[in-house]
C-alpha positions as CSV (number, residue, x, y, z in Angstrom):
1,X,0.0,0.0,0.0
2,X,1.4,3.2,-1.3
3,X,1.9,6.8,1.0
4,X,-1.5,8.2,-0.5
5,X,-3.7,5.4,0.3
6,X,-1.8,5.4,3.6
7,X,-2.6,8.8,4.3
8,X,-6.5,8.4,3.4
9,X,-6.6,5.0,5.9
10,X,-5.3,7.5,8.1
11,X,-8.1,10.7,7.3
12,X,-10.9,8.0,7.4
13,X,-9.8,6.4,11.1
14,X,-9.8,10.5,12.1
15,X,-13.2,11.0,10.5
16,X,-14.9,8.6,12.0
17,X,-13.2,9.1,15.6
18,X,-14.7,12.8,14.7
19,X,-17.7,11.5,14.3
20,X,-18.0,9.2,17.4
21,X,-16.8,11.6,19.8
22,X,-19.3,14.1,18.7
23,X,-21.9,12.0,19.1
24,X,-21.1,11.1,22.5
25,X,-20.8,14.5,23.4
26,X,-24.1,15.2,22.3
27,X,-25.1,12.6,24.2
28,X,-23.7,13.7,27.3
29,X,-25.0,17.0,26.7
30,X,-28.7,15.4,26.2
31,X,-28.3,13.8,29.5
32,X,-26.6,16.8,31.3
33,X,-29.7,18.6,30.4
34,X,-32.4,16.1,31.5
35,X,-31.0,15.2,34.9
36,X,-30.7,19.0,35.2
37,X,-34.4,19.6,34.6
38,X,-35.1,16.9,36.5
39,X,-33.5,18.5,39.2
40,X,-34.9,22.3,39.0
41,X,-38.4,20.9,38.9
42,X,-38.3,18.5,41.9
43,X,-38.1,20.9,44.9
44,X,-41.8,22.3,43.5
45,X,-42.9,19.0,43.0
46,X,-45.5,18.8,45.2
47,X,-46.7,22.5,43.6
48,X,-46.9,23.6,39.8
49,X,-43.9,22.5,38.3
50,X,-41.8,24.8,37.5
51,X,-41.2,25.9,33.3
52,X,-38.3,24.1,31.5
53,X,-37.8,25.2,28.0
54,X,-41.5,27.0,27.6
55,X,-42.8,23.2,29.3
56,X,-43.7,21.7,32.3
57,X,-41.9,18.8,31.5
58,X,-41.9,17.5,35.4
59,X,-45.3,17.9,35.9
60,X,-46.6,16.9,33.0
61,X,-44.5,13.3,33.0
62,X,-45.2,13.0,37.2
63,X,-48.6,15.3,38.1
64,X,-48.8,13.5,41.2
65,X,-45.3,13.8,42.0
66,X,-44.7,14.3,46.0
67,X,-48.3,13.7,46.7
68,X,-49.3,10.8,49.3
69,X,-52.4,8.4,48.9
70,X,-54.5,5.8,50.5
71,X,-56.2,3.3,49.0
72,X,-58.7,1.2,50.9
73,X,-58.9,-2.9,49.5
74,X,-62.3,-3.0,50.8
75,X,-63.1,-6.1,52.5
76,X,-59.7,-7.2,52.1
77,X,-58.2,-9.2,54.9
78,X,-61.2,-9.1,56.9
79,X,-64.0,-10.8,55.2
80,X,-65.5,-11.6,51.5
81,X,-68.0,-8.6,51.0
82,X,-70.8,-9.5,49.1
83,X,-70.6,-12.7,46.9
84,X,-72.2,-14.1,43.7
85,X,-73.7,-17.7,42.7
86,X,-70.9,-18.5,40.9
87,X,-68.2,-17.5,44.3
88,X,-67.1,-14.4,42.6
89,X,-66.5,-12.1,45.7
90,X,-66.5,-8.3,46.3
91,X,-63.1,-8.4,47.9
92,X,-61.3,-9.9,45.0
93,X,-63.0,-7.3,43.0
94,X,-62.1,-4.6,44.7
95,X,-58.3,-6.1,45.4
96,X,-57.6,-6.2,41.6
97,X,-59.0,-1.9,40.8
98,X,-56.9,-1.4,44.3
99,X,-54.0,-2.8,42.9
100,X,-54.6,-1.3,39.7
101,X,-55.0,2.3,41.2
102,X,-51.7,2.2,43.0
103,X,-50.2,0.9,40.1
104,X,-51.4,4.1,38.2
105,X,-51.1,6.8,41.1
106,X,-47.6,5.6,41.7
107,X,-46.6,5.9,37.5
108,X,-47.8,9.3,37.9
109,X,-45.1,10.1,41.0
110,X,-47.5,9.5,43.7
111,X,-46.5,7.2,47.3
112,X,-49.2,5.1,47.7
113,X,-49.9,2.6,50.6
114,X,-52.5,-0.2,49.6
115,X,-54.8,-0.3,53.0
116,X,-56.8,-3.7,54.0
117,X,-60.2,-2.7,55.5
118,X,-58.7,-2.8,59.0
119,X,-55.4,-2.0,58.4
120,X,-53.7,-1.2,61.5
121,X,-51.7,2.4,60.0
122,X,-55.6,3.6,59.6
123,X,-55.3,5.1,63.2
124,X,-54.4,8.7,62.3
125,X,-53.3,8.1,58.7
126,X,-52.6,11.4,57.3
127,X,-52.4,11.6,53.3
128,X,-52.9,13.5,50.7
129,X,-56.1,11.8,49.8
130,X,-57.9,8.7,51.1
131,X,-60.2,6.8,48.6
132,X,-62.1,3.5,50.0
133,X,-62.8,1.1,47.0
134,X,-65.9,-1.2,47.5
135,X,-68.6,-3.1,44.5
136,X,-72.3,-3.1,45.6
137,X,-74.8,-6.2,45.9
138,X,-74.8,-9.5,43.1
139,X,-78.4,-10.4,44.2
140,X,-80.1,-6.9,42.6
141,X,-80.6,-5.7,38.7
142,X,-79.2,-2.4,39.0
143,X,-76.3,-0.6,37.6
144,X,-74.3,2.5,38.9
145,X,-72.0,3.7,41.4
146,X,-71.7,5.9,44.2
147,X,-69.8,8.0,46.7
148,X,-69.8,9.4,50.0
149,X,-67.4,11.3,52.0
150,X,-66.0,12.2,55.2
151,X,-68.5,14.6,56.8
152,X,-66.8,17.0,58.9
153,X,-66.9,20.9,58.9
154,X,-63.7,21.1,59.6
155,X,-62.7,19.2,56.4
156,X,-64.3,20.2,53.3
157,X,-61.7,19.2,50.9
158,X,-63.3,15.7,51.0
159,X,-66.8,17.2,49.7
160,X,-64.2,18.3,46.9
161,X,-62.8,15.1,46.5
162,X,-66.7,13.6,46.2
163,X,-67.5,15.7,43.9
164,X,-64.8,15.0,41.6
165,X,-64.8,11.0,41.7
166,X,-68.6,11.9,40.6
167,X,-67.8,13.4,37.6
168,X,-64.5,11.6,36.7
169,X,-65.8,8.0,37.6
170,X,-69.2,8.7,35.3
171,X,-66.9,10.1,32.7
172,X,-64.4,6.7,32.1
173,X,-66.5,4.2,32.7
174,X,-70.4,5.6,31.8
175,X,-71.9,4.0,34.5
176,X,-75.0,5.8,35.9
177,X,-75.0,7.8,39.1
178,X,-77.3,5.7,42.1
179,X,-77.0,8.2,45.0
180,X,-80.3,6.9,46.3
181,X,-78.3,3.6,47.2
182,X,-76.2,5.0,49.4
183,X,-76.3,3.7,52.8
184,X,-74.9,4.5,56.6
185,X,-72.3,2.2,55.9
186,X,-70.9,4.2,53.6
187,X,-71.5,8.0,54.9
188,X,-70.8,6.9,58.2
189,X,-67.8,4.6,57.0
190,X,-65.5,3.3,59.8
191,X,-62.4,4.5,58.5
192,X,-63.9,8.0,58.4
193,X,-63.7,8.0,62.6
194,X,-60.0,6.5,62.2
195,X,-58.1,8.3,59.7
196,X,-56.7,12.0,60.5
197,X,-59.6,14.2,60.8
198,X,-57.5,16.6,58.1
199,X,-57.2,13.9,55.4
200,X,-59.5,14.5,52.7
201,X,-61.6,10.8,52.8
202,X,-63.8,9.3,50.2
203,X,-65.7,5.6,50.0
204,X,-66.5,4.5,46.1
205,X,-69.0,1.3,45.4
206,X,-67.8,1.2,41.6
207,X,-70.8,-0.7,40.3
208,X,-73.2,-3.7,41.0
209,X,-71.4,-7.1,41.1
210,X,-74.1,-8.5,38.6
211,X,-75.6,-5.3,36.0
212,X,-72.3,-3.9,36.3
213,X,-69.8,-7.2,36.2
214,X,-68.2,-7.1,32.6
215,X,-67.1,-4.0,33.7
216,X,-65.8,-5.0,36.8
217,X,-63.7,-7.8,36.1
218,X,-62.7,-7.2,32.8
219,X,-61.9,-3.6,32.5
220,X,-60.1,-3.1,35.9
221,X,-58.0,-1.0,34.5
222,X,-60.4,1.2,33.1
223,X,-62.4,1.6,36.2
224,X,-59.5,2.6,38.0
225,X,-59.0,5.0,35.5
226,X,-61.6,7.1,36.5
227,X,-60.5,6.9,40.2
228,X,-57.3,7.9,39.8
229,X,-58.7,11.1,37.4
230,X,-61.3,11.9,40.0
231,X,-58.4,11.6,42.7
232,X,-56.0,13.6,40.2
233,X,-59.0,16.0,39.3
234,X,-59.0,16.3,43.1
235,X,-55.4,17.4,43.7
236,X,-55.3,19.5,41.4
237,X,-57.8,22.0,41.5
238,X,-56.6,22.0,45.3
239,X,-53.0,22.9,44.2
240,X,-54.4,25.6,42.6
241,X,-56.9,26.9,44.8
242,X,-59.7,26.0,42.9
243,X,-62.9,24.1,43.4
């Protein structure tokens, strides 16, 4: 092999080590830049997040970032809840959307603690917000859902966070509203008495085990949905002093 071709071996090792360290410098730059973002936005994460770049890239990735939130398993670890013909139970039921709300709250930034119906941290559990998951009777032809709230003068955030698990549950899963159902057990719900009077406290019966049970059992993930927009819907509007 001759000088010249030599020589362009040479240029063409040069080029391409050019062209690799640039790239891994831009690289590094990219990921300067994110964890710095990252980083500006998560002192204010529990408020608006703060503008990167003309975006709220923190808040829009995390919106529950730094919040804390308590979901009930209703039933769970203490007994079956109601129960169909065929042994399907209210507490598994209600286990699976439990499970599937955490699963969602905490994707979106949120600590959440999944609560059995007795759990012993209910004594004075303080959170962000407290949401109580149960499924109504298998024995009756009706459809719909329901909620009641923690009713307490001193705490009217959780008439706030009622009113937005109405609207937010109706709106993902199109299920009727069947306030004339609701019973003591559920505006006078134990946990109410238990939790921190300040925690803003909700109880959901997210349909009729029989009407209501396609739904149920095999959209889980779509009936959490609307708890988790009805509990972000919540947050929120409180963040920003709204409604």
């Amino acid at each position: 092999m001759g000088k010249s071709a030599n020589r362009q071996v040479r240029q063409g090792d040069m080029r391409r080590q050019t062209i690799r360290w640039a790239r891994g410098f831009l690289l590094a730059v990219l990921v300067v830049a994110l964890v710095a973002g990252v980083m500006a936005t998560w002192p204010s994460a529990r408020g608006a997040a703060p503008m990167v770049g003309g975006v709220r890239l923190f808040g829009a990735l995390f919106p529950l970032a730094g919040r804390h939130i308590g979901i009930v398993a209703g039933h769970s670890g203490s007994d079956a809840g109601a129960v169909c013909p065929d042994g399907l139970t209210e507490a598994q039921v209600n286990l699976a959307i439990a499970e599937a709300v955490v699963r969602e709250v905490e994707a979106r930034g949120a600590t959440a603690d999944l609560l059995a119906e007795f759990d012993e941290r209910l004594s004075g559990y303080r959170a962000d917000a407290f949401v109580s998951i149960h499924a109504d009777s298998c024995e009756v032809d009706l459809s719909g859902y329901k909620v009641a709230g923690l009713e307490d003068a001193r705490n009217s955030a959780s008439a706030r966070l009622v009113e937005c698990l109405w609207r937010e549950y109706e709106r993902a899963t199109g299920l009727p509203r069947h306030p004339d159902t609701i019973t003591y057990d559920m505006s006078q719900y134990h946990a109410f008495r238990e939790i921190a009077g300040t925690t803003p406290a909700a109880i959901i019966e997210i349909g009729f085990l029989k009407a209501d049970r396609d739904l149920l059992t095999r959209q889980p993930q779509r009936v959490a949905a609307g708890i988790v927009a009805g509990i972000e819907c919540f947050l929120q509007n409180r963040e920003q002093g709204g409604r």
